[in-house]
Every structure is written in structure tokens, then in C-alpha cells.
N, C-alpha and C positions, 0 to 999 in steps of 0.2 A: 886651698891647701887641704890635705889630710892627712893623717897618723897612719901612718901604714904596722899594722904588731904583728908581729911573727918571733916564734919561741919566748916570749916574755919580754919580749925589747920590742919598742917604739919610736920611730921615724919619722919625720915630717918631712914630706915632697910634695911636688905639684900634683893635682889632677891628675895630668898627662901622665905623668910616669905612675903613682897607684894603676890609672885605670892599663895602661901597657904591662904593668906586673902580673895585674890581676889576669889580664886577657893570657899574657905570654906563658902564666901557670897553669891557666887553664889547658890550652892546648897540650901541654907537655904532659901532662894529668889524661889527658883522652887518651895521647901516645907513649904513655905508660914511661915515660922519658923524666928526667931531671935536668938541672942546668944549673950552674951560677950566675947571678945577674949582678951587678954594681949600679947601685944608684945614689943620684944625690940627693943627699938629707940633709937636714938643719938639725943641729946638737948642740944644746948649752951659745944661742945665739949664732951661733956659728957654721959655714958653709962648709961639710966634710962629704964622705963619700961609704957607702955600706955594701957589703955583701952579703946576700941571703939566694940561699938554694932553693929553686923549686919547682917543683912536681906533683905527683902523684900525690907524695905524704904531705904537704904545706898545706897548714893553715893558718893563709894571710886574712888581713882582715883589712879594712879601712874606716874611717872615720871621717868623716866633714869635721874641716875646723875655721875659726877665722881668721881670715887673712890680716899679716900684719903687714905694717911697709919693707922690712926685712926678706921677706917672705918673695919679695919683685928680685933680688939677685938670683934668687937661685937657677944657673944654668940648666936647663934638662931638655934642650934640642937635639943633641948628641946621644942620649941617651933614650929617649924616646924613638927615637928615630931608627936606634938599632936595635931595642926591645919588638917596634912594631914589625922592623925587616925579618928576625927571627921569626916571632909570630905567624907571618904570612906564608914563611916556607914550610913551617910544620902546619898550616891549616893547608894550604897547596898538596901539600906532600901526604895528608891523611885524608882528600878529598876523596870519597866514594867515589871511583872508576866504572862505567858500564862496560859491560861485555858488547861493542859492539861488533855486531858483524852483519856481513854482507848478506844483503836476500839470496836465497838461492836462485838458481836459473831454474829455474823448475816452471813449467805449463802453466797457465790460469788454467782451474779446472773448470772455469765459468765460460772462457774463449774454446766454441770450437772448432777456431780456424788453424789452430794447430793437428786437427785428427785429419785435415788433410794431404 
């Protein structure tokens, strides 16, 4: 489990989803982009749900913390799973492209069985 803090407020989620925030922020921070995310937290015992915005300007953080038996409910397959799908299309989508192009038809100047 860990504390995820962002603006002064603290969360506790899986792994899974920290490390999917962390990643999902990051890339939107490369692509100069923002987003809403909802994730699931534990609040005062309890299994609730949070939104935090982020981008460019977020600074999340996280925390290792220890696991409690409580800490086994918390759903985050759903959520993980469309944090990482995100993710992939903005890492897809800002992937450096090469300019490729075609050799020219142009002569080896080394062959010269084309000078006759």
C-alpha cells in the first residue's frame, strides 16, 4: 500500500494505482497535457473513491506504507487498467517518429555497369 499526497490531502491506494498515477502524470507532464483521474482510496477505514488532476503542474508523491488486512478489499483493477490504457496512448502517441524515406533510385557510383 501507499499514501499518495497531492495538494495537502492524503490517500491510500494500491501500488498498482500510485505507480499508474505516477506513470499516467508523467506522460501528460511530457505532453504538456492535464487530465482527471478517480481513484480508489481508503479514508477513515473506509473504501471511497478520489479525484485529482494531473499534469504538467502535479506534485504527487507517494509513500510505502504497511499493509493492513483492510487494505485486501480495495478494488483497483478497473482502475488500473484504464490509468495504464491512457498511459499507453499518450506514450504511443508522443513516440518519436522517424522521417522515413525511401533510397533514391540513384546509380552506385561504385557499380560501373551502369555507364554502359
Amino acid at each position: 500500500m501507499r499514501i499518495v499526497s497531492y495538494a495537502d490531502e492524503h490517500f491510500r491506494t494500491t501500488d498498482a494505482v500510485a505507480d499508474a498515477v505516477l506513470r499516467y502524470s508523467m506522460l501528460l507532464a511530457q505532453g504538456s497535457s492535464s487530465d482527471v483521474v478517480r481513484i480508489p482510496v481508503i479514508r477513515d477505514q473506509d473504501q471511497t473513491w478520489a479525484q485529482i488532476i494531473v499534469g504538467p503542474a502535479s506534485q504527487i508523491t507517494t509513500l510505502e506504507v504497511a499493509v493492513d488486512d483492510d487494505d485486501a478489499t480495495l478494488d483497483d483493477a478497473a482502475t488500473v487498467a484504464d490509468l495504464s490504457r491512457r498511459a499507453d496512448e499518450l506514450a504511443t502517441a508522443q513516440a518519436p517518429r522517424s522521417a522515413q524515406t525511401e533510397p533514391a533510385d540513384e546509380a552506385d557510383p561504385f557499380d560501373l555497369d551502369y555507364l554502359d
